[in-house]
C-alpha atoms as one frame of an Amber mdcrd trajectory, in Angstrom:
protein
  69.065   0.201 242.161  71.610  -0.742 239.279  75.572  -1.081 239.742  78.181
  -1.421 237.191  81.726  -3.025 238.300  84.109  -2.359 235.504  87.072  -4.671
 235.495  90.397  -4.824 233.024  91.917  -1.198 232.823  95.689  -0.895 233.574
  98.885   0.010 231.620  99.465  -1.745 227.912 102.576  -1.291 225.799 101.763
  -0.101 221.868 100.033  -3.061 220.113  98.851  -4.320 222.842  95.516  -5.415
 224.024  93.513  -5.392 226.877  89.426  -6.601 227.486  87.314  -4.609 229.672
  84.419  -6.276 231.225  81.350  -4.411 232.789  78.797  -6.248 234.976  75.071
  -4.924 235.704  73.571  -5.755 238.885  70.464  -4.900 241.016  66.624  -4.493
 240.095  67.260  -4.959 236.194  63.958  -6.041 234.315  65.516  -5.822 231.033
  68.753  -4.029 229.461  68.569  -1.787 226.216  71.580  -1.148 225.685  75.235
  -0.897 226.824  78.396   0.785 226.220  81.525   2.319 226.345  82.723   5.908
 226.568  85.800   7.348 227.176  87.042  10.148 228.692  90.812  11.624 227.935
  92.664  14.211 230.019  91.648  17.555 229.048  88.618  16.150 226.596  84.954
  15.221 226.256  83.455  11.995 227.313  83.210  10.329 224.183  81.484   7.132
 222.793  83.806   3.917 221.753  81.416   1.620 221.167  77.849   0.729 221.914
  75.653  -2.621 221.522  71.908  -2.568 221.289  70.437  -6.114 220.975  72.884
  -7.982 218.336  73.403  -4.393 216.787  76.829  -2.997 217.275  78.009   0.944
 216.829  81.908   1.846 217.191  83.798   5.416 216.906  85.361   5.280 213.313
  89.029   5.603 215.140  88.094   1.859 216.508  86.390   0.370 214.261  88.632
  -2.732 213.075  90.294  -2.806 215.903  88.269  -2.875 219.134  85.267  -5.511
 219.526  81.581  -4.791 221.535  80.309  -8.176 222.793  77.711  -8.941 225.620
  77.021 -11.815 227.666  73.081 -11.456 228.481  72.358 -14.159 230.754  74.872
 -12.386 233.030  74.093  -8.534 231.995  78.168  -8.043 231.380  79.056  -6.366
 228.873  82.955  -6.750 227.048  85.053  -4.516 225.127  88.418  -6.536 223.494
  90.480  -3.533 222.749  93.768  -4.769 220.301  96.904  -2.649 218.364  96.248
  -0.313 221.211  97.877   3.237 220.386  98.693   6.007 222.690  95.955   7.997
 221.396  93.637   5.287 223.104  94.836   6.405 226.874  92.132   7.502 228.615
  89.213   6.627 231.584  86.915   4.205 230.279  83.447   4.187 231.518  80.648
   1.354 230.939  77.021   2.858 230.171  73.683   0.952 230.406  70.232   1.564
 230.006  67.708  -0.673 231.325  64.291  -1.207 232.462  64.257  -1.193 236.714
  61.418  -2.712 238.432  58.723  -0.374 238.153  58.918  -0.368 234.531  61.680
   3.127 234.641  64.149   3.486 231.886  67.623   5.008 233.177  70.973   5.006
 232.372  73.679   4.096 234.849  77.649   4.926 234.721  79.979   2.459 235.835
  83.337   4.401 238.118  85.298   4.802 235.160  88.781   2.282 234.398  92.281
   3.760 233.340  93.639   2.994 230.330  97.128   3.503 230.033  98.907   3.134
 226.389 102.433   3.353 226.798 105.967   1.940 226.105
């Protein structure tokens, strides 16, 4: 019904940046919200940031230095990620929640994009 195709991930040297994009296709009526989450070796899936309407919500250990944005006439989603640290290697995975045809809310999961912070 709805697919995500994450673009962006690779390998970034300390201080870097790097923009992930996320693009929502298929029987989308309307989109509530999207995301970002990440997932570290050995940890939880946790949230980066999120963007609901013009309303933005970041993890406190990326706020100030990553940037939520969305482009709605195309359902994409962006994350500009700058002074990249280690700490910030992980598998990044795009979230959205959306209206289908046949008026059902779901959330969807993009495949997940490595993030690799290292010099």
């Amino acid at each position: 019904q709805v697919q995500l195709v994450e673009s962006g991930g690779g390998l970034v040297q300390p201080g870097g940046s790097l923009r992930l994009s996320c693009a929502a296709s298929g029987t989308i009526r309307s989109i509530y919200s999207m995301g970002w989450y990440r997932q570290a070796p050995g940890k939880q899936r946790e949230l980066v940031a999120t963007i609901m309407s013009s309303n933005t919500n970041y993890a406190d250990s990326v706020k100030g230095r990553f940037t939520i944005s969305r482009d709605n006439a195309k359902n994409t989603v962006f994350l500009q990620m700058n002074s990249l640290e280690p700490e910030n290697t992980a598998v990044y995975y795009c979230r959205v929640t959306c209206t289908v045809v046949g008026g059902v809310i779901n959330t969807y999961w993009g495949q997940g994009t490595q993030i690799t912070v290292s010099s």
